[in-house]
N, CA, C and O atoms as a Maestro MAE file, in Angstrom:
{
 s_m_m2io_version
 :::
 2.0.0
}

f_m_ct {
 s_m_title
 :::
 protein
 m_atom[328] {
  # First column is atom index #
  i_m_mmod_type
  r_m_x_coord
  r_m_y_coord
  r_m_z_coord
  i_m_residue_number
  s_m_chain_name
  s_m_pdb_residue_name
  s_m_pdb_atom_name
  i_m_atomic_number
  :::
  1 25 132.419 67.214 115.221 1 A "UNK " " N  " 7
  2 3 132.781 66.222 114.241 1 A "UNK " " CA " 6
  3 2 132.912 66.912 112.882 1 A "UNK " " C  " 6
  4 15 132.076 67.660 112.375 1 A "UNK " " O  " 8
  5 25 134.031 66.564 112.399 2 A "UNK " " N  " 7
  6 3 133.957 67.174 110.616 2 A "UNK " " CA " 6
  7 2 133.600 66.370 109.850 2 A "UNK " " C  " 6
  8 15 134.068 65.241 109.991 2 A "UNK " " O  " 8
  9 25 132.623 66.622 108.725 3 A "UNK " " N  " 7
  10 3 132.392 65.771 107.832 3 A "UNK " " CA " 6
  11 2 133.136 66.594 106.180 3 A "UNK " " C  " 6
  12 15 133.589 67.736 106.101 3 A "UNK " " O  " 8
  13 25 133.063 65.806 105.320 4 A "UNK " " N  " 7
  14 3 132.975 66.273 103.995 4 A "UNK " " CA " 6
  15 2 131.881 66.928 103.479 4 A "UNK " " C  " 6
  16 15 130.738 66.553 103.739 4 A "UNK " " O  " 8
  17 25 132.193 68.149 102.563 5 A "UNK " " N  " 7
  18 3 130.682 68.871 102.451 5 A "UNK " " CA " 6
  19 2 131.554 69.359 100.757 5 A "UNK " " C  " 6
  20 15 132.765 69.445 100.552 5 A "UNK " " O  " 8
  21 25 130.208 69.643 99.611 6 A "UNK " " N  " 7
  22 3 130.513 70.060 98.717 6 A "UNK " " CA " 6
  23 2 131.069 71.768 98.700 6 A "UNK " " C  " 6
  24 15 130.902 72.471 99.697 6 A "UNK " " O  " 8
  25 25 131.358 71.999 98.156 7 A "UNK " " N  " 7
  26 3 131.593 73.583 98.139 7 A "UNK " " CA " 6
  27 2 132.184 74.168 96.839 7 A "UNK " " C  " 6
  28 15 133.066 73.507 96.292 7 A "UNK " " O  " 8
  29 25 131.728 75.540 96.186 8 A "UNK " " N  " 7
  30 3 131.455 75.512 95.125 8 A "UNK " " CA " 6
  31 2 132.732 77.078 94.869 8 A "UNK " " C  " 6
  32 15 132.544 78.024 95.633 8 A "UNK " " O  " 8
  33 25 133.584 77.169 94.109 9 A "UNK " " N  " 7
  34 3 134.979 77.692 94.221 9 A "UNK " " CA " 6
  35 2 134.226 79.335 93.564 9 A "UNK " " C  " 6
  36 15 133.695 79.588 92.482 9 A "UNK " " O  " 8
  37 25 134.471 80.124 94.684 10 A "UNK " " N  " 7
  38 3 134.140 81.372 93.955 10 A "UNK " " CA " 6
  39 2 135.543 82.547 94.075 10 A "UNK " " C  " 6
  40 15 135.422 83.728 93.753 10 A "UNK " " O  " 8
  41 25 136.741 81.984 94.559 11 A "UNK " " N  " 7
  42 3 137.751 83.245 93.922 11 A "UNK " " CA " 6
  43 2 139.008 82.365 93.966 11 A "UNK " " C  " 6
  44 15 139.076 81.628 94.950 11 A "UNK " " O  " 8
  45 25 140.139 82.298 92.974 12 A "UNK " " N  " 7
  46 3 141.424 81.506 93.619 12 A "UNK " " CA " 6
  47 2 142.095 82.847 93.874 12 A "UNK " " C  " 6
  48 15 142.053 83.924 93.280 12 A "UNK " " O  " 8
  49 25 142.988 82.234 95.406 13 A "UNK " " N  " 7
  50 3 143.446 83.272 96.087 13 A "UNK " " CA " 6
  51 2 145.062 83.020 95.340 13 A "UNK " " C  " 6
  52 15 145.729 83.958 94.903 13 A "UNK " " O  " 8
  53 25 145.502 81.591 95.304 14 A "UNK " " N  " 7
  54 3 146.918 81.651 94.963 14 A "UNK " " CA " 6
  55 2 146.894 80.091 94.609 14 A "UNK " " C  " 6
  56 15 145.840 79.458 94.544 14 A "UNK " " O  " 8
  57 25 148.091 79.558 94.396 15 A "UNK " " N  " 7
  58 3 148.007 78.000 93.707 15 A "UNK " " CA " 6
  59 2 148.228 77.357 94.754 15 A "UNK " " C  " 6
  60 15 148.835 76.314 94.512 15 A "UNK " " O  " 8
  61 25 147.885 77.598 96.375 16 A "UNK " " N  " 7
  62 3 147.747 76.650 97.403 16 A "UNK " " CA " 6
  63 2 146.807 77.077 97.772 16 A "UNK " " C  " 6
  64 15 146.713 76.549 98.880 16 A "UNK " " O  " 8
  65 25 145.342 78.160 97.562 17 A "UNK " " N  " 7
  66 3 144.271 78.301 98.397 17 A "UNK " " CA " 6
  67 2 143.045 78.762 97.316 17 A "UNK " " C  " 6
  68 15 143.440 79.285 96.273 17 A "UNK " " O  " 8
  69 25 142.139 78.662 97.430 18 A "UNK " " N  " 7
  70 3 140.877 79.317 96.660 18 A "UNK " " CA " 6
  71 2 139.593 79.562 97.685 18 A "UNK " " C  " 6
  72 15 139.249 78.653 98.440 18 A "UNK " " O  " 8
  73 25 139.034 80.596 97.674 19 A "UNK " " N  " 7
  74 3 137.625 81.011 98.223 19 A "UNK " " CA " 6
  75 2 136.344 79.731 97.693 19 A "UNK " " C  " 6
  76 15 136.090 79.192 96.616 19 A "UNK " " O  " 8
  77 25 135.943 79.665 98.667 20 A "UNK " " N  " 7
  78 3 134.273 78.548 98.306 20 A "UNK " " CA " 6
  79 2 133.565 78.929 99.350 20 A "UNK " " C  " 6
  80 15 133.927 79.501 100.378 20 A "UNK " " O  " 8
  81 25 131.869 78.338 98.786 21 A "UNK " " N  " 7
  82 3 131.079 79.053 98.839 21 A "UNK " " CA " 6
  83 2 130.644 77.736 99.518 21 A "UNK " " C  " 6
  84 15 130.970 76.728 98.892 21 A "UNK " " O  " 8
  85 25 129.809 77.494 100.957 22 A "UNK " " N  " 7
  86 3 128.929 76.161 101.563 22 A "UNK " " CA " 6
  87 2 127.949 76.210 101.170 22 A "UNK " " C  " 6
  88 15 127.560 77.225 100.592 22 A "UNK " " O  " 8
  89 25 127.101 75.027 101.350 23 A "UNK " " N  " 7
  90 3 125.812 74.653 101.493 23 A "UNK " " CA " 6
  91 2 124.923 75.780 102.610 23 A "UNK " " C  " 6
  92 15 123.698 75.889 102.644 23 A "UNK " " O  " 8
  93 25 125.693 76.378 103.281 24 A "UNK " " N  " 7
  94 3 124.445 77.243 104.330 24 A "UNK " " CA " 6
  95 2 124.893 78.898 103.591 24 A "UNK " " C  " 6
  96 15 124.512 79.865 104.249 24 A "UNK " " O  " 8
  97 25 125.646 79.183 102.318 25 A "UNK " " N  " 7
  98 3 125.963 80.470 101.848 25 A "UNK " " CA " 6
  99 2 127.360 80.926 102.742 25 A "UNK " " C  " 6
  100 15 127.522 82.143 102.654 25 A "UNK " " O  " 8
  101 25 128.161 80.410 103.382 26 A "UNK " " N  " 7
  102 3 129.359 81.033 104.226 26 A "UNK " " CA " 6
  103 2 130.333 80.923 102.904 26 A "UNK " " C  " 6
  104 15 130.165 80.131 101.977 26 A "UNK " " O  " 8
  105 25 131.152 81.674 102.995 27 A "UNK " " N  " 7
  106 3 132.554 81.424 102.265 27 A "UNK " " CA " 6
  107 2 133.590 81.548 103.375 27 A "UNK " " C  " 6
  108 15 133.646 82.207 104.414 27 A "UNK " " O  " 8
  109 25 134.541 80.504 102.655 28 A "UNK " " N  " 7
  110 3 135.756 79.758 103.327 28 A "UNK " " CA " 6
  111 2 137.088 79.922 102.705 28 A "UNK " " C  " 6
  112 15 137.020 79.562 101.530 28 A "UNK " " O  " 8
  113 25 138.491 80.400 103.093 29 A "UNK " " N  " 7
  114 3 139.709 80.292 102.464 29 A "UNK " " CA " 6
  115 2 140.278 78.588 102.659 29 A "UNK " " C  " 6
  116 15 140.635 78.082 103.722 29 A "UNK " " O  " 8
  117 25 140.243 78.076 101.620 30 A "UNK " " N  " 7
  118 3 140.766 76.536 102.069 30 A "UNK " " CA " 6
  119 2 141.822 76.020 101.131 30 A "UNK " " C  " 6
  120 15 142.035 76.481 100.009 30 A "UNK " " O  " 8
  121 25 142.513 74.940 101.739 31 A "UNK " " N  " 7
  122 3 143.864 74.698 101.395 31 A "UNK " " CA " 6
  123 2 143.742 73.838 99.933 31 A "UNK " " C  " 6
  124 15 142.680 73.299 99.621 31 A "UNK " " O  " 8
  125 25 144.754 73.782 99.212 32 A "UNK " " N  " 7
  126 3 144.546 73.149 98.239 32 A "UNK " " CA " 6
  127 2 145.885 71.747 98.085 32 A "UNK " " C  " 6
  128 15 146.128 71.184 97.017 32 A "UNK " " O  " 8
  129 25 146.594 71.428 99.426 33 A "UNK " " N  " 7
  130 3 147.570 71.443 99.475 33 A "UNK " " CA " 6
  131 2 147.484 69.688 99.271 33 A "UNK " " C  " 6
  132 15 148.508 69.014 99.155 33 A "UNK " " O  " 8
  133 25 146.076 69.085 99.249 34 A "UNK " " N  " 7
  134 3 145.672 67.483 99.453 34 A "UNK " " CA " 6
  135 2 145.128 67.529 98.148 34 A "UNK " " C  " 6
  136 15 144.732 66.398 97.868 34 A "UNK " " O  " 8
  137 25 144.908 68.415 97.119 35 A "UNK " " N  " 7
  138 3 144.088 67.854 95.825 35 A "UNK " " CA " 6
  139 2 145.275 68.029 94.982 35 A "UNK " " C  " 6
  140 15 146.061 68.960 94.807 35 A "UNK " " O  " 8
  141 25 145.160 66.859 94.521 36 A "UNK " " N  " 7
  142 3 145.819 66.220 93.319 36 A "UNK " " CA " 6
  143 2 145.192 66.933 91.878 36 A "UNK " " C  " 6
  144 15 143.996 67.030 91.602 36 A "UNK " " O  " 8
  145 25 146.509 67.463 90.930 37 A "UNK " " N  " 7
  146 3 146.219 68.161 89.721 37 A "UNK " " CA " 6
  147 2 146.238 69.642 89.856 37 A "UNK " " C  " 6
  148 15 146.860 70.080 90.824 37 A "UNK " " O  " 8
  149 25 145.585 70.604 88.944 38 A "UNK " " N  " 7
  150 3 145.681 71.551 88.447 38 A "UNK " " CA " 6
  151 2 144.905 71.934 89.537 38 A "UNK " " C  " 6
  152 15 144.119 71.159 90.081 38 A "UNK " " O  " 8
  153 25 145.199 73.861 90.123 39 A "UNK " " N  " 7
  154 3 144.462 74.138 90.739 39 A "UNK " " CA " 6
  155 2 143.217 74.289 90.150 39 A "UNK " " C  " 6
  156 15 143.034 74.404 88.938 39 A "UNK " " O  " 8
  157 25 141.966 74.289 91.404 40 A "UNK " " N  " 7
  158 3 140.557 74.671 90.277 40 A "UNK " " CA " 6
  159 2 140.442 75.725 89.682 40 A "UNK " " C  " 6
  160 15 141.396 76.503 89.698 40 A "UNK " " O  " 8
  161 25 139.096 76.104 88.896 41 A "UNK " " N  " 7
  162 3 138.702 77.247 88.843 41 A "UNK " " CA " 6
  163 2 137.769 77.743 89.487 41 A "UNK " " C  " 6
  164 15 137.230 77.163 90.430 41 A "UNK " " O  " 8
  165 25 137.361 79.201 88.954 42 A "UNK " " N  " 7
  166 3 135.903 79.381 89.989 42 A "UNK " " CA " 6
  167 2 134.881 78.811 88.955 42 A "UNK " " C  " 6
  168 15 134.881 78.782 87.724 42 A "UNK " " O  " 8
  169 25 133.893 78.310 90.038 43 A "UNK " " N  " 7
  170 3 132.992 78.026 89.421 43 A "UNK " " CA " 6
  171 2 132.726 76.120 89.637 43 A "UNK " " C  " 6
  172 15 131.675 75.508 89.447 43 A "UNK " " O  " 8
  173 25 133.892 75.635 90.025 44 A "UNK " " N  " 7
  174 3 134.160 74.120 90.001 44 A "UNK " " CA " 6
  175 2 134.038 73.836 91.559 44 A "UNK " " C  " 6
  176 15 134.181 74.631 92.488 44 A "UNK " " O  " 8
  177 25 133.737 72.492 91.585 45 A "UNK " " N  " 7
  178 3 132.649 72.227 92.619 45 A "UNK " " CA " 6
  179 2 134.023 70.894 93.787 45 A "UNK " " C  " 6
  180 15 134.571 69.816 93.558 45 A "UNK " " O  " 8
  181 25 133.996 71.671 94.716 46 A "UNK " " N  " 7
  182 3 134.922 70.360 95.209 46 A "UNK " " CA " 6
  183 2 134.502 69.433 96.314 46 A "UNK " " C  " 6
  184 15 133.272 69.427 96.289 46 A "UNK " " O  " 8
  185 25 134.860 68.788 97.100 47 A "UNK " " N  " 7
  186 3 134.828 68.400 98.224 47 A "UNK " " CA " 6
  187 2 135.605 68.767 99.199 47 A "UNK " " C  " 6
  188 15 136.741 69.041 98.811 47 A "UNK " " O  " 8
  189 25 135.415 68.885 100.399 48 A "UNK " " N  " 7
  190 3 136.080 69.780 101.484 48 A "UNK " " CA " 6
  191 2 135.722 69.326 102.779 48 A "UNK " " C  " 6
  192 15 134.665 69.437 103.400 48 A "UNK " " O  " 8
  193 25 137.298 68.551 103.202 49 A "UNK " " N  " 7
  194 3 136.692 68.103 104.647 49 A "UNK " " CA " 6
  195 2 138.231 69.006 105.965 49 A "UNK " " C  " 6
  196 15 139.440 69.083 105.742 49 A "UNK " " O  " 8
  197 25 137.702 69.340 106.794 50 A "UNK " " N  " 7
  198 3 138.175 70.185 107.615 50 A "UNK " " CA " 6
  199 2 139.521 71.089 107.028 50 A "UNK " " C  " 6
  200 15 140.707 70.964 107.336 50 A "UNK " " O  " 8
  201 25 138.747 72.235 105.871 51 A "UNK " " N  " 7
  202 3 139.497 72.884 105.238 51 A "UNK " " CA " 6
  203 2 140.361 72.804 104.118 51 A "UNK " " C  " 6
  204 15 140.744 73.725 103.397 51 A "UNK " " O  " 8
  205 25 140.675 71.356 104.043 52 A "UNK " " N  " 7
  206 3 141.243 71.099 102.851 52 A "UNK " " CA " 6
  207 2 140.584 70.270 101.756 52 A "UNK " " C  " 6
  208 15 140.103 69.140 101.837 52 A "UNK " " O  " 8
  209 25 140.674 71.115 100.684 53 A "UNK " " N  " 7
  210 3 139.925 69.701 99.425 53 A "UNK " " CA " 6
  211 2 140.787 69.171 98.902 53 A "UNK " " C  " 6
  212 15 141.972 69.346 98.616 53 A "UNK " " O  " 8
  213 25 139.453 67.953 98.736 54 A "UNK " " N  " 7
  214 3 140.163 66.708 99.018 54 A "UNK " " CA " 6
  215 2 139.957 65.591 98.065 54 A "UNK " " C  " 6
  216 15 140.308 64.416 98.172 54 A "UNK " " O  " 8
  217 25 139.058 66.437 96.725 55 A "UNK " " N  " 7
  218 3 138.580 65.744 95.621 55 A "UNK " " CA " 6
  219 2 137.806 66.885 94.960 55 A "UNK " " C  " 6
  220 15 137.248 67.729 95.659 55 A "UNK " " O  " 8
  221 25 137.769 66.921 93.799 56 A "UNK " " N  " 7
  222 3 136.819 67.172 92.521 56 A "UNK " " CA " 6
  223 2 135.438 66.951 92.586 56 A "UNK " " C  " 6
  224 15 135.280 65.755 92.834 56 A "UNK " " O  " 8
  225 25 134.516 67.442 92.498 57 A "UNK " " N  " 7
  226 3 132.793 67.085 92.249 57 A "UNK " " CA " 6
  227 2 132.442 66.895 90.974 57 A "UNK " " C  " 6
  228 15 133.233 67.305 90.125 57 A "UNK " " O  " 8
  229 25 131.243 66.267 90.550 58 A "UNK " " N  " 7
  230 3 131.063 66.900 89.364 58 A "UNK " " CA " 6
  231 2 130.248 67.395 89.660 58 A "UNK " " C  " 6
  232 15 129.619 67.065 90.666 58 A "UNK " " O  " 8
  233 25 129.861 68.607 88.737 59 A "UNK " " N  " 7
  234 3 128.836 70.064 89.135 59 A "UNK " " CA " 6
  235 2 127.821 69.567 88.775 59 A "UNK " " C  " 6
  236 15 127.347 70.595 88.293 59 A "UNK " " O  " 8
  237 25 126.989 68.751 88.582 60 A "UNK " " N  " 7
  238 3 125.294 68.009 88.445 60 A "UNK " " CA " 6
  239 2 125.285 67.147 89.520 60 A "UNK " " C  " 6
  240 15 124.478 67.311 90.435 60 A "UNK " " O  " 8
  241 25 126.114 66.219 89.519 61 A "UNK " " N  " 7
  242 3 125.875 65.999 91.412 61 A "UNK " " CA " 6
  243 2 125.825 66.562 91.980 61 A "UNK " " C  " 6
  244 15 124.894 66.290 92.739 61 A "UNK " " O  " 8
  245 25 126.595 67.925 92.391 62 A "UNK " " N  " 7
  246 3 126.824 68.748 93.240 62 A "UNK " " CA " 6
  247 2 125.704 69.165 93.196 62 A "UNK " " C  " 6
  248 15 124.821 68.491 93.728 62 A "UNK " " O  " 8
  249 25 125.393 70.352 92.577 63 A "UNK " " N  " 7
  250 3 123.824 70.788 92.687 63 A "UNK " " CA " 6
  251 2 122.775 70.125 92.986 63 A "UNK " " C  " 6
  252 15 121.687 70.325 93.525 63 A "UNK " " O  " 8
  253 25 123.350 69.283 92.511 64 A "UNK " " N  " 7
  254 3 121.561 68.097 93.421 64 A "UNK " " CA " 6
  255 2 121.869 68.392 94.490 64 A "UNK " " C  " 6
  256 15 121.056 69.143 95.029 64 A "UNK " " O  " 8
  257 25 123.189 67.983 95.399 65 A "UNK " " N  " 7
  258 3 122.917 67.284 96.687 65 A "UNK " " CA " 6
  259 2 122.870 68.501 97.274 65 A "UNK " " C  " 6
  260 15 121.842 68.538 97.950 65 A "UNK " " O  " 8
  261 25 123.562 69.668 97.365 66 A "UNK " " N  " 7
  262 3 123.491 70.695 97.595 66 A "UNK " " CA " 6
  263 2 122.136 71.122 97.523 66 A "UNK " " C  " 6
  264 15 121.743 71.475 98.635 66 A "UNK " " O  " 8
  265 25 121.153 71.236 96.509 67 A "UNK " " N  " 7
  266 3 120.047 71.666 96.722 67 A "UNK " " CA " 6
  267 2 118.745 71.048 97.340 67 A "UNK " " C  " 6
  268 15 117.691 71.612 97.634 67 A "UNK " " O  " 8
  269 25 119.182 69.469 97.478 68 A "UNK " " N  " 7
  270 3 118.195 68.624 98.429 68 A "UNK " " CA " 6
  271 2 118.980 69.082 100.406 68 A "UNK " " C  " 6
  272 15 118.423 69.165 101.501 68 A "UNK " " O  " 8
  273 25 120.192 69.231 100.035 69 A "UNK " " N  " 7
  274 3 120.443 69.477 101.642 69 A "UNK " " CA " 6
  275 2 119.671 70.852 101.944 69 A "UNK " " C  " 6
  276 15 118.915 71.028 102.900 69 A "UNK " " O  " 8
  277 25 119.950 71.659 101.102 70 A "UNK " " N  " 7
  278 3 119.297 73.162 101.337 70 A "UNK " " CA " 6
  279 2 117.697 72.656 101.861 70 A "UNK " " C  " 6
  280 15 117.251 72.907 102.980 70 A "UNK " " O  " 8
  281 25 116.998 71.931 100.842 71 A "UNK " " N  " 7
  282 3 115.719 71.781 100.976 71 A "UNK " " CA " 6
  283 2 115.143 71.511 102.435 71 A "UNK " " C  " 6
  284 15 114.161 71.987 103.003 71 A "UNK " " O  " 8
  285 25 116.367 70.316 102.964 72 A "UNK " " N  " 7
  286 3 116.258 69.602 103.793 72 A "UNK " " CA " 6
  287 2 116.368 70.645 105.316 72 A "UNK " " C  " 6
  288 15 115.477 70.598 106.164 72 A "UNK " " O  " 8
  289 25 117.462 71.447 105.446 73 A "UNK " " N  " 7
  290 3 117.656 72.224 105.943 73 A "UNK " " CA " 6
  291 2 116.459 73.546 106.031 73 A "UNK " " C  " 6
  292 15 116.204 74.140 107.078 73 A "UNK " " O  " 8
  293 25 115.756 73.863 104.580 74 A "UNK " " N  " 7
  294 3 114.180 75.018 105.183 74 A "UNK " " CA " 6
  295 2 113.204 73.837 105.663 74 A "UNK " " C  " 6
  296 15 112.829 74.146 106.794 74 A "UNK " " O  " 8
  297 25 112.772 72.905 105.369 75 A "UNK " " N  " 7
  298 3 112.151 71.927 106.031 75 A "UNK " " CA " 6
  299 2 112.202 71.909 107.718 75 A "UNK " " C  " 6
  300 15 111.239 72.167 108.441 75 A "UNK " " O  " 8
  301 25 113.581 71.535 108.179 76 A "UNK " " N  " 7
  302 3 113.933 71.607 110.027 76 A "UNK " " CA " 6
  303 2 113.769 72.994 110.335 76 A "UNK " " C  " 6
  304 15 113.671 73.184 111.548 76 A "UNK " " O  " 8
  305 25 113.710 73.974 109.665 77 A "UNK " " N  " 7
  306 3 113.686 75.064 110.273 77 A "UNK " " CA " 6
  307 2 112.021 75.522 110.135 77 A "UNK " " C  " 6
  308 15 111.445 76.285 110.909 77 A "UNK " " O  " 8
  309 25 111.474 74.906 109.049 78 A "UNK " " N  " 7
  310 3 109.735 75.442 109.159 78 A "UNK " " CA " 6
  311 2 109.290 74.597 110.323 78 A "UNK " " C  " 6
  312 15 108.323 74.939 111.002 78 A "UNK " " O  " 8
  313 25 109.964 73.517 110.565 79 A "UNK " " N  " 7
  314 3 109.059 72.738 111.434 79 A "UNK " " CA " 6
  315 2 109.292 73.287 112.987 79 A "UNK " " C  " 6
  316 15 108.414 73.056 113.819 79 A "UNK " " O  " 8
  317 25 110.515 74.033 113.368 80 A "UNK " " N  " 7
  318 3 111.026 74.395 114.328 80 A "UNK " " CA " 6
  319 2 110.728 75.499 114.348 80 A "UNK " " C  " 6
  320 15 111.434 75.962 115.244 80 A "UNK " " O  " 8
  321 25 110.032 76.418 113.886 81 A "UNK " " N  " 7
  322 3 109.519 77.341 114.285 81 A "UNK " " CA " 6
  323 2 107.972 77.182 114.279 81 A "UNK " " C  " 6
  324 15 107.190 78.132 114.293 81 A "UNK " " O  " 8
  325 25 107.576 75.686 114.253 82 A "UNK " " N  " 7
  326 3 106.057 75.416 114.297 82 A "UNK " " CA " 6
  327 2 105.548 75.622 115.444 82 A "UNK " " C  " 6
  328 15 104.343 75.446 115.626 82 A "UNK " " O  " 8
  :::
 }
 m_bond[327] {
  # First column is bond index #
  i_m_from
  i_m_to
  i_m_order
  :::
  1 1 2 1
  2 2 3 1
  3 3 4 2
  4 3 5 1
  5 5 6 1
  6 6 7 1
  7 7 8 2
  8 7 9 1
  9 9 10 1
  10 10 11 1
  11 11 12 2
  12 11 13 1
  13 13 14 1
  14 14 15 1
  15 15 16 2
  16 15 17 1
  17 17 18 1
  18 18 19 1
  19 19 20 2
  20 19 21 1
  21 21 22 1
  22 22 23 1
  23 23 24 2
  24 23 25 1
  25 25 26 1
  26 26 27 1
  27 27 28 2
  28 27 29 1
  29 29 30 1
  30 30 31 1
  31 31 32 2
  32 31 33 1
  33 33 34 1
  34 34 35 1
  35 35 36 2
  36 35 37 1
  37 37 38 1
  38 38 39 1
  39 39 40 2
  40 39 41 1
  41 41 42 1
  42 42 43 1
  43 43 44 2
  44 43 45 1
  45 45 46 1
  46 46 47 1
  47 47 48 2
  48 47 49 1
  49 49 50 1
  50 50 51 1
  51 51 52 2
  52 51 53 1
  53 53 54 1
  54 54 55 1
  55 55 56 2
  56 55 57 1
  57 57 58 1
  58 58 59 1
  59 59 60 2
  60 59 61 1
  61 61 62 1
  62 62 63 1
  63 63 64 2
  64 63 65 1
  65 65 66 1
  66 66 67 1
  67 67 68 2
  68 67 69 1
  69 69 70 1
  70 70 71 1
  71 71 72 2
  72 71 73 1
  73 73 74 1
  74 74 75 1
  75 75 76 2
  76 75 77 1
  77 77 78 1
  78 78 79 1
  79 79 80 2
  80 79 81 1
  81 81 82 1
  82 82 83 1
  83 83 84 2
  84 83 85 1
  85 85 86 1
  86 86 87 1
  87 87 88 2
  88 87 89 1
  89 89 90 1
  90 90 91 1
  91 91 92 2
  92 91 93 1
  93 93 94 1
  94 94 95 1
  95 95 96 2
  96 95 97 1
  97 97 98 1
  98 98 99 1
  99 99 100 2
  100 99 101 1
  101 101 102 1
  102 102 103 1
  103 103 104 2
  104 103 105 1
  105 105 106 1
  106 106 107 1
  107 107 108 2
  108 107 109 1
  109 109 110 1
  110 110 111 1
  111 111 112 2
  112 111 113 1
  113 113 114 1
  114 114 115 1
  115 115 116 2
  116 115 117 1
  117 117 118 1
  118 118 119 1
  119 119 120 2
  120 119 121 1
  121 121 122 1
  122 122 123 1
  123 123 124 2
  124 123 125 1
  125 125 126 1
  126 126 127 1
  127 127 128 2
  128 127 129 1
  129 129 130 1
  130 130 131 1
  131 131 132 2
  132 131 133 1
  133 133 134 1
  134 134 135 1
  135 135 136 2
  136 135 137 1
  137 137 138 1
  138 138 139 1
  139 139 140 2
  140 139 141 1
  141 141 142 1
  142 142 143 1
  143 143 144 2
  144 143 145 1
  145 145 146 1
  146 146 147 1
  147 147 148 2
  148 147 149 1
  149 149 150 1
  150 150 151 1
  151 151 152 2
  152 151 153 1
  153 153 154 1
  154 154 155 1
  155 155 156 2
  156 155 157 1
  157 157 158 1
  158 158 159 1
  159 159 160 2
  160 159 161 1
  161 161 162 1
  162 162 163 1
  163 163 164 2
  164 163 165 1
  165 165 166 1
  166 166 167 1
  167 167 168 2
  168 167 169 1
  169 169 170 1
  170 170 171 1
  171 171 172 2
  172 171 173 1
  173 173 174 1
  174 174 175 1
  175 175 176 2
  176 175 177 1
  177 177 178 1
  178 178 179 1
  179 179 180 2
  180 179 181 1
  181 181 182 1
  182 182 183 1
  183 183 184 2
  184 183 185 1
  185 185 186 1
  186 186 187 1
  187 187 188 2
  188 187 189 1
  189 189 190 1
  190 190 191 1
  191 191 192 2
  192 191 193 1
  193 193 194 1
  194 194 195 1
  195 195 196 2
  196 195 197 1
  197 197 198 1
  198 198 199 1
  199 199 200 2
  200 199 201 1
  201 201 202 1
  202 202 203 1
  203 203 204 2
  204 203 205 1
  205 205 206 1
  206 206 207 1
  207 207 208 2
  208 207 209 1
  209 209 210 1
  210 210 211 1
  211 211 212 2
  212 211 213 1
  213 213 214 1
  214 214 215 1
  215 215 216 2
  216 215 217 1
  217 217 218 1
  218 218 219 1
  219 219 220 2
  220 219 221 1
  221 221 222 1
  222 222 223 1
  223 223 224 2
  224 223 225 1
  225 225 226 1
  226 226 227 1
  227 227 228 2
  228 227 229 1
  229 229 230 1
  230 230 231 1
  231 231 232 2
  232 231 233 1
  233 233 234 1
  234 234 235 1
  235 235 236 2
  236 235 237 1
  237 237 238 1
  238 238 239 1
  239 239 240 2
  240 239 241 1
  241 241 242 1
  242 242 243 1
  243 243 244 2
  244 243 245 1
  245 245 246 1
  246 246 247 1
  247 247 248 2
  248 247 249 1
  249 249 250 1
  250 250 251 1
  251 251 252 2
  252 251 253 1
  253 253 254 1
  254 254 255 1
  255 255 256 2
  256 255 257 1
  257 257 258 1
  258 258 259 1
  259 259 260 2
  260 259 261 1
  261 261 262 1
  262 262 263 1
  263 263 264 2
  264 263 265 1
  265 265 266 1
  266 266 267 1
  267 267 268 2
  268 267 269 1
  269 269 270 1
  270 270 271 1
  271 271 272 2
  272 271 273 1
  273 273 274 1
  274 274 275 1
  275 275 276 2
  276 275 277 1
  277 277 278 1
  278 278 279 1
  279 279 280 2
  280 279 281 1
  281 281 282 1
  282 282 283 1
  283 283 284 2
  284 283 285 1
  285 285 286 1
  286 286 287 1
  287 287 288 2
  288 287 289 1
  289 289 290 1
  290 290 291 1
  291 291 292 2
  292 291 293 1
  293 293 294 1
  294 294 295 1
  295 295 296 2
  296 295 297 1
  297 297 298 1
  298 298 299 1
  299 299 300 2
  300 299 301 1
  301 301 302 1
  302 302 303 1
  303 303 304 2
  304 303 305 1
  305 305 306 1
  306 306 307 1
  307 307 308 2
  308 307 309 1
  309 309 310 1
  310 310 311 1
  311 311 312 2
  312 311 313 1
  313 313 314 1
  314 314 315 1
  315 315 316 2
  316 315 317 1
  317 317 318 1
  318 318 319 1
  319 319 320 2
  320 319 321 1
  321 321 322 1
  322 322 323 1
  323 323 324 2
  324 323 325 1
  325 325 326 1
  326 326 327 1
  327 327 328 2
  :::
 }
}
């Protein structure tokens, strides 16, 4: 199943693709070919559902949710190695 996940723009490759960074640390080449406006920059926080973004974040939401999923994510893993 794909969901939408934040992801945080760390290189533009060209004015249809930019590098981002997930919630588990992977980086991704993804399309820019569904977001409306200016390409991003690095550093700007988007939404991204099966490769293409698909909206704008704002970067204080983002970091929250991003850093409660992280949280959430060492949590299942301390308990799974209990």
């Amino acid at each position: 199943m794909c969901t939408s996940r934040f992801h945080r723009v760390v290189d533009v490759v060209d004015d249809d693709s930019v590098v981002v960074l997930d919630v588990d640390g992977a980086t991704h080449t993804i399309s820019l070919l569904a977001l409306e406006g200016p390409p991003p920059e690095v550093g700007e926080w988007l939404v991204v559902h099966s490769g293409y973004a698909i909206d704008r974040a704002d970067a204080r939401e983002a970091e929250h949710v991003v850093t409660d999923i992280r949280r959430a994510m060492a949590m299942v893993q301390t308990e799974e190695e209990s």
